[in-house]
Legacy VTK file of the C-alpha trace (Angstrom):
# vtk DataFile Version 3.0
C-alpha trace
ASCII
DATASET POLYDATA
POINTS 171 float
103.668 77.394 72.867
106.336 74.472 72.954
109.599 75.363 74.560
112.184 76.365 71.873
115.793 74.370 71.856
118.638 75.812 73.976
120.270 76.709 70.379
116.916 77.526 68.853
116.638 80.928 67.183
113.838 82.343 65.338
113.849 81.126 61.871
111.855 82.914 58.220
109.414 79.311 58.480
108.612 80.146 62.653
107.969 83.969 62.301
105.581 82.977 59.375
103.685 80.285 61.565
103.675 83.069 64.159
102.076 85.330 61.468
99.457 82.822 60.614
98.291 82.170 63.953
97.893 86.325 64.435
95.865 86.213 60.868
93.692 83.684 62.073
93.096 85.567 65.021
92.045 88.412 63.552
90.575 87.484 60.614
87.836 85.971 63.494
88.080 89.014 65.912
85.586 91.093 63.475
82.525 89.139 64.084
82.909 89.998 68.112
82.630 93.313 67.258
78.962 93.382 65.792
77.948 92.523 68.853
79.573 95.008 71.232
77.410 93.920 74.449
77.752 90.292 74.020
80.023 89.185 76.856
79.678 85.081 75.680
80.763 85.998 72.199
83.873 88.153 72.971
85.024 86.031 76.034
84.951 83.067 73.063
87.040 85.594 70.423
89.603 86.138 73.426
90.088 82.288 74.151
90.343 81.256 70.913
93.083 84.396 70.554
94.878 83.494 73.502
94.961 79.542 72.469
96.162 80.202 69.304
99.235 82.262 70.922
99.803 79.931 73.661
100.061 76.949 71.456
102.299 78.285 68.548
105.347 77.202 67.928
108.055 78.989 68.860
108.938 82.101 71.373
110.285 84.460 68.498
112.792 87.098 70.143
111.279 89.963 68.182
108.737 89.289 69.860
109.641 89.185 73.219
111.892 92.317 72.654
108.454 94.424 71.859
107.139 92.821 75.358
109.909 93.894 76.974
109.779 97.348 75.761
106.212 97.421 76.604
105.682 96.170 79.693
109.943 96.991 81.303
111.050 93.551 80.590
114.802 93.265 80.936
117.275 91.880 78.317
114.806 90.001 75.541
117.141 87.257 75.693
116.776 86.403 79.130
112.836 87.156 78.887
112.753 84.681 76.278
114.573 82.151 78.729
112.480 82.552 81.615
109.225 81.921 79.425
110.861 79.000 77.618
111.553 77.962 81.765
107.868 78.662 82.486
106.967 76.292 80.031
108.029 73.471 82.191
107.452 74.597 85.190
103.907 75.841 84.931
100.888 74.826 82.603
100.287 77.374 79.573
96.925 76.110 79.159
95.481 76.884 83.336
97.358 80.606 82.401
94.817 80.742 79.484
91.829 79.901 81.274
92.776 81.839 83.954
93.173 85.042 81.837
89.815 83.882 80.406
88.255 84.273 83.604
89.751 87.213 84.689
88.762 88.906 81.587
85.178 87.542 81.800
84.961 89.305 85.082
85.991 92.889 83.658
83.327 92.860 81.386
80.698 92.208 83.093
81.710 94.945 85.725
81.762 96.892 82.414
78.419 96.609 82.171
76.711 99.335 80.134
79.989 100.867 79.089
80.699 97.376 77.826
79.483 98.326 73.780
81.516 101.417 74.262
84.621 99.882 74.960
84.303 97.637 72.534
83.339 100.688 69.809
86.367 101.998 70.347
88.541 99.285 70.211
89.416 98.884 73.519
89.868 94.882 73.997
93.127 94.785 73.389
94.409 97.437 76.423
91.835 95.090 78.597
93.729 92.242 77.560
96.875 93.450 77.924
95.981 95.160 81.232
95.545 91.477 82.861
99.068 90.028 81.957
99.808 92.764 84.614
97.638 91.449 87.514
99.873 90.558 90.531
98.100 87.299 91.433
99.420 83.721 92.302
99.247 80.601 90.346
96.346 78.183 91.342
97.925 74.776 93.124
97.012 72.529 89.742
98.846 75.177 87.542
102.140 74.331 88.720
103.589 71.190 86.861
106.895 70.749 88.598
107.392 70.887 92.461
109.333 74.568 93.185
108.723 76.827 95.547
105.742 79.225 95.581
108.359 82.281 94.922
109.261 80.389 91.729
106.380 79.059 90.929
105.010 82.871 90.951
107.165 84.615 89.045
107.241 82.087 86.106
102.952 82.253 86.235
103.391 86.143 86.175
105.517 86.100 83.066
103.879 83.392 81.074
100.518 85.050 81.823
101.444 88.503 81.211
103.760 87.449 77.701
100.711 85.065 76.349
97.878 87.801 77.424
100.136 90.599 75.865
100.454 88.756 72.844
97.063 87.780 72.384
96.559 91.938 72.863
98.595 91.937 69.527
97.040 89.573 67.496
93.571 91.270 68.353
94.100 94.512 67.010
LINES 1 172
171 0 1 2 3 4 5 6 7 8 9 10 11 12 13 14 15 16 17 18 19 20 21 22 23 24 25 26 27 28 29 30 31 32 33 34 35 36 37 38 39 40 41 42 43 44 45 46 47 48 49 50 51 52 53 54 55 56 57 58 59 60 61 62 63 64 65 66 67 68 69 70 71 72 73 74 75 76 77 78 79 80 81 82 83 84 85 86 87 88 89 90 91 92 93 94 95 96 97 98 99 100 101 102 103 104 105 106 107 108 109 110 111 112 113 114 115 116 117 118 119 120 121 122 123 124 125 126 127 128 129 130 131 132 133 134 135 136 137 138 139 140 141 142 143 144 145 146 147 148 149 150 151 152 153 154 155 156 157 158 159 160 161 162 163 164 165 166 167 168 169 170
């Protein structure tokens, strides 16, 4: 996800680059499914979901207007300012591993309800559900020196915005 231009808005040629990156996703996602209890193999589906989000090219303001009617954003336009901030003040790529990581974790304390979750299409709330965690961003995540308050409320919205729309792009 590059930062957009101050003047930037979302253009027919961005919100179809968007759309590819969401068809690649889930044109992939299927094969995670015939194997409901494989933690490896959907942990991989989920990275390569979130990577393709967090490295697209624009922020489109549709889209951060549904995350802010999801998840009680405020005015999309200032959403889509503070994650075009967090872009330079916090690495996109430590966000994915972290959500990575997190996710790994809540399905392995799944365990046998693991194939059932995955039956019935549940990924993408468990995805979703982590860009909600209240957690702080590891030291080597933050690429510009700001303090922690800063530094932890730009980490919380470009994890919750890039896990959300990795949800998306999943189902």
């Amino acid at each position: 996800m590059s930062p957009p231009a101050a003047h930037a808005v979302s253009s027919p040629r961005a919100a179809g680059l968007a759309d590819e990156a969401r068809r690649a996703v889930s044109v992939s996602v299927p094969s995670a499914r015939r194997a409901p209890g494989d933690v490896g193999a959907l942990v991989a589906q989920a990275h390569a979901a979130l990577r393709a989000v967090a490295h697209g090219p624009t922020l489109p303001l549709e889209d951060v207007a549904r995350w802010c009617a999801e998840v009680g954003g405020v005015d999309p336009c200032l959403e889509r300012a503070a994650l075009a901030h967090a872009l330079d003040v916090v690495s996109v790529d430590a966000a994915v591993e972290d959500i990575v990581a997190t996710l790994r974790a809540r399905l392995v304390a799944a365990g046998p309800l693991l194939p059932s979750l995955v039956g019935r299409g549940g990924m993408p709330r468990v995805l979703a559900s982590i860009g909600l965690d209240d957690v702080d961003p590891p030291a080597a995540a933050v690429r510009r020196a700001v303090s922690p308050r800063i530094a932890r409320f730009y980490w919380q919205r470009l994890r919750s915005y890039v896990a959300w729309s990795a949800s998306c792009a999943w189902s």
